[in-house]
C-alpha positions in Angstrom: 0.4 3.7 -20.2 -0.5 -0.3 -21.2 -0.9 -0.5 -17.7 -3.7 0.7 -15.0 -1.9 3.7 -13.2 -3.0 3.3 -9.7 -5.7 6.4 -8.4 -4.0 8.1 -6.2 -0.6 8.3 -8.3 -3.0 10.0 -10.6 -4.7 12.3 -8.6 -1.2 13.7 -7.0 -0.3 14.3 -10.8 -4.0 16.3 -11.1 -3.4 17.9 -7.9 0.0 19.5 -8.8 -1.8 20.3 -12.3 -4.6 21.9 -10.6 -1.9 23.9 -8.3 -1.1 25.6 -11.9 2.7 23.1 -11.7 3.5 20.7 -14.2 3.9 16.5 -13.1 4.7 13.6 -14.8 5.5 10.1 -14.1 9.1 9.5 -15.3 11.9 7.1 -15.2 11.1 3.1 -14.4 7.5 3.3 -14.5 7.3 4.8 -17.9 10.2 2.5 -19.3 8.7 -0.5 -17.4 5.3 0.1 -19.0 6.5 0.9 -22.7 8.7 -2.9 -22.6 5.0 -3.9 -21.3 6.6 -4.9 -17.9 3.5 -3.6 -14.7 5.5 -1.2 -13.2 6.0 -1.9 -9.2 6.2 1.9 -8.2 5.7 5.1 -9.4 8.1 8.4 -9.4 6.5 11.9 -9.9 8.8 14.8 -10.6 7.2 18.4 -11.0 7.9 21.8 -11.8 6.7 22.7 -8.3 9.3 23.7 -5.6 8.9 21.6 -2.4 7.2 24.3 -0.3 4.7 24.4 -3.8 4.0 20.6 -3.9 3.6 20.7 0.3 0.9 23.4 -0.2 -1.0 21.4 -2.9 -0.6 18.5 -0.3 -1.8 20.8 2.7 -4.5 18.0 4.0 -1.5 14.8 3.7 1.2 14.2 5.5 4.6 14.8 3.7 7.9 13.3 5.0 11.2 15.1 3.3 12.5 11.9 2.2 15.4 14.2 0.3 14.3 17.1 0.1 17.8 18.6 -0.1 17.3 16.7 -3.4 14.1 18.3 -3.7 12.0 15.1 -3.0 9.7 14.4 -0.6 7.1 11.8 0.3 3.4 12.2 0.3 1.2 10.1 1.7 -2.2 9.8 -0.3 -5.1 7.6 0.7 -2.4 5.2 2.1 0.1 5.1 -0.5 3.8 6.5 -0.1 4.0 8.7 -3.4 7.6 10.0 -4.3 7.4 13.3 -6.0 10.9 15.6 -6.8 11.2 18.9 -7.9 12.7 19.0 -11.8 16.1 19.6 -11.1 19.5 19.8 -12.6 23.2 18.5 -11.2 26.1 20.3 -9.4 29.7 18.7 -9.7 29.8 14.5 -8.2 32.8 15.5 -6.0 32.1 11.7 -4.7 31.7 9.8 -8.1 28.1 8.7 -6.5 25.8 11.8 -5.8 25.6 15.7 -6.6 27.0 17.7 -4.2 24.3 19.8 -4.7 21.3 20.3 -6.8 19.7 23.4 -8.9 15.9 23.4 -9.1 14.2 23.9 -12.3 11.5 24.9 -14.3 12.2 22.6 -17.7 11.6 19.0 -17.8 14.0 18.7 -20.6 16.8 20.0 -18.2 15.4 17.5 -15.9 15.8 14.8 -18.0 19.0 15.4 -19.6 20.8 14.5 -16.5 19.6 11.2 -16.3 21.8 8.2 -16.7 20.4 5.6 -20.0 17.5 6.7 -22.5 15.5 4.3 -21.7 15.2 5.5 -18.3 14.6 9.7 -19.2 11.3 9.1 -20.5 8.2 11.0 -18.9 4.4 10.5 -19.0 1.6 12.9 -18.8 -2.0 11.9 -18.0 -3.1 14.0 -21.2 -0.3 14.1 -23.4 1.2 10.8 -23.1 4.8 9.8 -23.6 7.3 12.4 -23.6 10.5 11.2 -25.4 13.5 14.1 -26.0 16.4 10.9 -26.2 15.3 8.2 -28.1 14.3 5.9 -25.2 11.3 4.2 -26.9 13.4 3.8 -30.1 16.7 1.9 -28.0 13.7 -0.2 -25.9 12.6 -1.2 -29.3 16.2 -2.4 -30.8 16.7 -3.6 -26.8 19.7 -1.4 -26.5 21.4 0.4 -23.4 22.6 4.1 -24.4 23.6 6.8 -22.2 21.9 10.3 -22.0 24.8 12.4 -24.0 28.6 12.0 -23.0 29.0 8.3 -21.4 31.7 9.6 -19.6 29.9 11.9 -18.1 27.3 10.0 -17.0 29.9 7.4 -15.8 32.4 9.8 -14.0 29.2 11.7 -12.4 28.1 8.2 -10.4 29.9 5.1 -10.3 27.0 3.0 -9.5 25.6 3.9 -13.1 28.4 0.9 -14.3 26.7 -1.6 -12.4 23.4 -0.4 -13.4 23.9 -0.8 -16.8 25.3 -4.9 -16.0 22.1 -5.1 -14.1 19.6 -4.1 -16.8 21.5 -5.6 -19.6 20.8 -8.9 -17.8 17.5 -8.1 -16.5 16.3 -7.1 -19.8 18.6 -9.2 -21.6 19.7 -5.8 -23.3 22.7 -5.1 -24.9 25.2 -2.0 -23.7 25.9 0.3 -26.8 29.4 0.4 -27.9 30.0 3.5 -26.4 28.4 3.4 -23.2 30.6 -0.2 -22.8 33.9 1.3 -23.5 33.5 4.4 -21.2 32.9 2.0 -18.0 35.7 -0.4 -19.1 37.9 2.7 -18.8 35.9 3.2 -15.4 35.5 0.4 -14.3 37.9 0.5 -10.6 35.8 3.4 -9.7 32.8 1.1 -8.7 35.0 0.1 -5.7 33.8 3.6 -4.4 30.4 2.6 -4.8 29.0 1.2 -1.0 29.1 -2.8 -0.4 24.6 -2.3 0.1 24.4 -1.2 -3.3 26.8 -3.1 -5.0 25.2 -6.3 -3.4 21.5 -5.3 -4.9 22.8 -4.8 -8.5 24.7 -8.3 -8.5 21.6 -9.6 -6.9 19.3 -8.5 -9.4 22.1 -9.6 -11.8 22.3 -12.7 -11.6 18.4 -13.3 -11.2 18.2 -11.2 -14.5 17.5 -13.0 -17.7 21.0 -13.2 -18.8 23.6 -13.0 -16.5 25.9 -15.6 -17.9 26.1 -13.2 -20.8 26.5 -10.0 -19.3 29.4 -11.5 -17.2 31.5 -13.1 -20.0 31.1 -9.8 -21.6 31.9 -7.7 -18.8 34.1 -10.2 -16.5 37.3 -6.9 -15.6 33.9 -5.2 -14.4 32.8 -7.7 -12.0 36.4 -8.7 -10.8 36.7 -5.2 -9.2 34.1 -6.2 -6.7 34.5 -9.7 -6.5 38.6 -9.9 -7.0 38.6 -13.0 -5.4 36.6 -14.3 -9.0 39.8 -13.4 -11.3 41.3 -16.3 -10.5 39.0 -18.7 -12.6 39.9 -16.4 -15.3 40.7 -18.7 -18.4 42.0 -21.2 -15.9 42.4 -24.7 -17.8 40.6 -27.6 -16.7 42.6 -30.5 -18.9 40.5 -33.7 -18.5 38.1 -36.0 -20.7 35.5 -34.8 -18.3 36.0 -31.1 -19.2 35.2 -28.9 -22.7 35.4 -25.7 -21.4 38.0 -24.1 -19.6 36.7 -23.0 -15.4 35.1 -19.5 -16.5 33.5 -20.9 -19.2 32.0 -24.1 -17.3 30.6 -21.9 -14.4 29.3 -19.1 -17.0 27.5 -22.2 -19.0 26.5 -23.4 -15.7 25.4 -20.1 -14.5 23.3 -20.1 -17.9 21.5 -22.9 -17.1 20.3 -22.4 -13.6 16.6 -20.9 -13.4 16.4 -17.0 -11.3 16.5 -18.6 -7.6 19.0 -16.0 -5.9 20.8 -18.6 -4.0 21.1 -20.7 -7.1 22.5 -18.6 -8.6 25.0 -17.5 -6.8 26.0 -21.4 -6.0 26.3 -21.5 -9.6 28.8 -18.9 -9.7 30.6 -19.7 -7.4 30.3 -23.4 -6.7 34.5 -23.7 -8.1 35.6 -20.8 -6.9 38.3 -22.5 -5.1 39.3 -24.6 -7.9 42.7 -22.4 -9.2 44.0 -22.6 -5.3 43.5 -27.1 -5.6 44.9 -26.9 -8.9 47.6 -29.9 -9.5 48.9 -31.2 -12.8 50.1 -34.7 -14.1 52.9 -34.9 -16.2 50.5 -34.8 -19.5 49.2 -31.7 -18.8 46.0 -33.5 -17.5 44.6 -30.6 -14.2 43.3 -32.4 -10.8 41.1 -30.4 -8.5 40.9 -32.6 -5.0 39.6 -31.1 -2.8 38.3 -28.1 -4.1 34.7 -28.6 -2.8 35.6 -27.2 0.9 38.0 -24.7 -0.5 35.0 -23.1 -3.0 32.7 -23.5 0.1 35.1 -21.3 2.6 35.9 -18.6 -0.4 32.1 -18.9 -1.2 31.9 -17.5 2.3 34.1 -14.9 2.5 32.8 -13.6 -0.7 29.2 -13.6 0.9 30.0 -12.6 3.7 31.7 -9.4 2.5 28.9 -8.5 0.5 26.9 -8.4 3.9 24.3 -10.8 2.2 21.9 -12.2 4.8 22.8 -15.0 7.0 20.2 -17.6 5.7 21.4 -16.8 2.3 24.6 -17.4 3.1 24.5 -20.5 4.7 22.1 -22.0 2.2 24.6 -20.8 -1.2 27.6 -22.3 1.0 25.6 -25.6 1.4 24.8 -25.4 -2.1 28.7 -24.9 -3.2 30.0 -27.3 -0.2 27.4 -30.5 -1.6 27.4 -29.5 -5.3 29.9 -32.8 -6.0 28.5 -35.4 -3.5 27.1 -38.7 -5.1 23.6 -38.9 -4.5 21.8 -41.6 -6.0 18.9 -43.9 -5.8 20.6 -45.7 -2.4 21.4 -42.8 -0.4 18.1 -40.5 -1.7 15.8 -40.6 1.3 19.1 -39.7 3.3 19.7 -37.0 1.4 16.4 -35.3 1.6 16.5 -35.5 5.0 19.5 -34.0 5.6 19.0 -30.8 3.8 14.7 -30.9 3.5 13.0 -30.7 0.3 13.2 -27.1 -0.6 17.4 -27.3 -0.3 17.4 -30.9 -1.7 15.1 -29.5 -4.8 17.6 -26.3 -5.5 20.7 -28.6 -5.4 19.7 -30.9 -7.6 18.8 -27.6 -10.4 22.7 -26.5 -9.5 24.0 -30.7 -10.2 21.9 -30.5 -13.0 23.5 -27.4 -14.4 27.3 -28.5 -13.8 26.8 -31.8 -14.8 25.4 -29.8 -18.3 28.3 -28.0 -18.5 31.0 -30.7 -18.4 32.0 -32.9 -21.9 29.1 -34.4 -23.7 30.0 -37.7 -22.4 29.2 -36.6 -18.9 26.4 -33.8 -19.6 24.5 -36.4 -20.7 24.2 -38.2 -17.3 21.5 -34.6 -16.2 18.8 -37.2 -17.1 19.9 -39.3 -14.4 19.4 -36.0 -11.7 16.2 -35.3 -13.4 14.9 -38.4 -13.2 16.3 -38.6 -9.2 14.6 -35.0 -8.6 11.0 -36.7 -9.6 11.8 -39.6 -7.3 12.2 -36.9 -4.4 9.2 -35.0 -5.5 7.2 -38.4 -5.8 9.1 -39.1 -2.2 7.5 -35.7 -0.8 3.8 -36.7 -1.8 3.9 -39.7 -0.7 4.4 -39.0 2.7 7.6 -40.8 3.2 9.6 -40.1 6.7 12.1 -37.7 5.5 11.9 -35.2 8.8 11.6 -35.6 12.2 8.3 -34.2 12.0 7.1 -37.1 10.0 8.3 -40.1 12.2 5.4 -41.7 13.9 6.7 -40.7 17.6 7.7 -37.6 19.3 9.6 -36.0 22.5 6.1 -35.9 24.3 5.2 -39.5 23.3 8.8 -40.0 25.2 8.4 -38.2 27.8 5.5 -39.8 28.6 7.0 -43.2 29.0 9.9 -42.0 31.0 11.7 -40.0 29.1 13.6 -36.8 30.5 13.7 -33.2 28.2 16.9 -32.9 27.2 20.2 -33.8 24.7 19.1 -38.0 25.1 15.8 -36.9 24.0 16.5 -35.1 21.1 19.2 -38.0 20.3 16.9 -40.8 20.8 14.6 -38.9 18.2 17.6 -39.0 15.4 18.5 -42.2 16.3 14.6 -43.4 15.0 14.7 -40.8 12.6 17.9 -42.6 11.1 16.6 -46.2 11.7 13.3 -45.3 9.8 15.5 -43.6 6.7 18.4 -46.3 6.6 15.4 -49.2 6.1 16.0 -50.8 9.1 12.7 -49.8 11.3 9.5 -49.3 9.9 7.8 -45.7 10.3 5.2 -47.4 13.3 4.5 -46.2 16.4 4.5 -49.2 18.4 7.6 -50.6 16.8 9.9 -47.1 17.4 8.3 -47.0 20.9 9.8 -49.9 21.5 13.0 -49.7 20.6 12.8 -46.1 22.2 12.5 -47.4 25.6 15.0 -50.3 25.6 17.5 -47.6 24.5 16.5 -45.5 27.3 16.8 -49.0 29.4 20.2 -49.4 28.8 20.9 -45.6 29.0 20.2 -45.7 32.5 22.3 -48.9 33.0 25.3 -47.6 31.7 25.1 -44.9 34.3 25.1 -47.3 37.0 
């Protein structure tokens, strides 16, 4: 291994040894450390049964994690240590797991039943790498091949379709011919796999190194769990403003974006509603008024579907809803205040990448959003009021000269908070104080 394994991950392989059972590391550990990527967990199967690997355990706490599976957890010196029993498959009745399993003494059996190459690898302390399926040689020429029949592999467990998407983008692999035309023929059974699963592969997806790619290869795929997508689908975009046709803009804008999730998800979706604004002029020439709320609301639904969390759906639909809005020089400091810095900064990366993806007339105009993005940043250090938390008065300061908690409060605070932004007040205590309690003056006179 290029990389340290950790102690105790190698003392639960010597302690099965010592038990007279075989262990090895296998599947993303050994793949991850062969592409020279530090692996992030460890996975130990064994010839042992899961009585045997207890019993070599006998001082640890175990947790039967699956051990109908024949995997269990250990617990070592603090560290939660997956270790499974070699095994081979029963029939997927479900298209998604075994109905049951048949323990083993072969590591060969063990990894024959395993879904790409690259992933049936195993490591041994002493004798290194052990390769039966040409992993290390489709790692080298970056390539995505099944273990035997892709059908097989496909038909046994849908979710192997998007796993395949997944690591062709996070690896910026390509899918072997093969393997790519058995889940084409598959590809509505990924509809059985469940909406948590599906929403971590698309995740890791599109925060891989080439999503744009794997998508405009594989767009029938991604259509069966986002149908609301298909729509885009070689839909024209006739316009001087325009080269490319909708999927091809938001695949080039998708290209250009950098791995933030919620990013990249805006990217993708950011004209979603676009095909239901559609209008055309007598030319030919395509309008899309008011597609901005219409992408935000399907942007939504889509997100919202996919059980994503609540904070990352409302920051992508902020994202998709502001994508178009002017922002310039004038309206800046408004701007940053409305959304904060972190929002402002991810907005601008998503303008910046669909202003890229329009004619060259227009992409050219991204230097003007880089050039307002430093201005922001340079806004940021500087101190400027962008926040409530940054004007020089707050509720106690209020409250102390007569002020009551409650909705005028917290309205006299914008109202500052507004003057300070639009240039018309000065960020000084005195000054908003000031104007804070002749507001709060004629409050109380227009109750009488």
């Amino acid at each position: 291994m290029r990389f340290p394994v950790p102690g105790p991950i190698l003392e639960a392989i010597n302690r099965l040894n010592d038990g007279g059972h075989e262990a090895y590391l296998v599947g993303g550990c050994v793949r991850d450390d062969y592409l020279g990527i530090r692996p992030n967990d460890y996975d130990i199967c064994t010839s042992a049964y899961p009585e045997q690997t207890k019993a070599c355990f006998s001082n640890e706490k175990t947790i039967d994690t699956g051990i109908r599976h024949g995997t269990l957890t250990v617990l070592l010196d603090g560290n939660s240590i997956e270790i499974t029993t070699f095994r081979t498959d029963g029939p997927y009745l479900d298209r998604r797991r075994p109905d049951h399993v048949f323990f083993t003494l072969s590591l060969a059996e063990d990894l024959e039943r395993r879904d790409f190459t690259m992933n049936a690898m195993a490591w041994h302390p002493s004798s290194g790498i052990v390769d039966l399926f040409g992993g290390r040689e489709d790692c080298d020429n970056k390539l995505i091949r099944c273990v035997g029949s892709p059908a097989k592999r496909f038909n046994e467990d849908a979710l192997r379709i998007l796993r395949a998407l997944r690591f062709a983008s996070v690896l910026d692999f390509a899918i072997e011919s093969y393997a790519l035309a058995a889940m084409d023929e598959r590809k509505s059974s990924v509809k059985r796999v469940s909406i948590e699963r599906i929403t971590t592969e698309l995740n890791l997806l599109l925060t891989g190194l080439n999503p744009a790619g794997v998508i405009r290869q594989c767009p029938r795929i991604l259509f069966e769990v986002l149908p609301l997508l298909e729509p885009m689908y070689h839909c024209p975009q006739r316009s001087v403003f325009h080269c490319y046709d909708l999927w091809e803009h938001t695949l080039h804008a998708l290209k250009d974006t950098p791995p933030d999730l919620s990013v990249r998800w805006a990217a993708l979706l950011h004209d979603v509603g676009k095909p239901d604004a559609i209008t055309y002029d007598a030319d030919g020439t395509t309008h899309f008024r008011g597609h901005q709320a219409i992408s935000t609301r399907i942007a939504g639904k889509i997100l919202t579907e996919l059980k994503q969390p609540t904070a990352v759906i409302k920051e992508i639909t902020q994202l998709v809803k502001y994508h178009d809005e002017r922002i310039g020089p004038d309206n800046l400091q408004q701007w940053l205040c409305k959304l904060g810095q972190p929002l402002f900064g991810k907005l601008m990366l998503l303008q910046r990448a669909d202003m890229g993806s329009h004619a060259p007339h227009v992409a050219v105009k991204v230097k003007d959003i880089d050039a307002l993005a430093e201005r922001a940043q340079e806004m940021a250090r500087s101190g400027a009021c962008l926040s409530l938390s940054d004007l020089a008065v707050d509720g106690r300061l209020l409250v102390e000269h007569g002020f009551s908690s409650g909705p005028f409060l917290g309205e006299t605070l914008q109202y500052l908070l507004q003057r300070v932004i639009s240039g018309f007040e000065k960020n000084d205590r005195e000054a908003l104080l000031s104007l804070a309690v002749k507001r709060l003056s004629e409050h109380r006179q227009g109750r009488h």
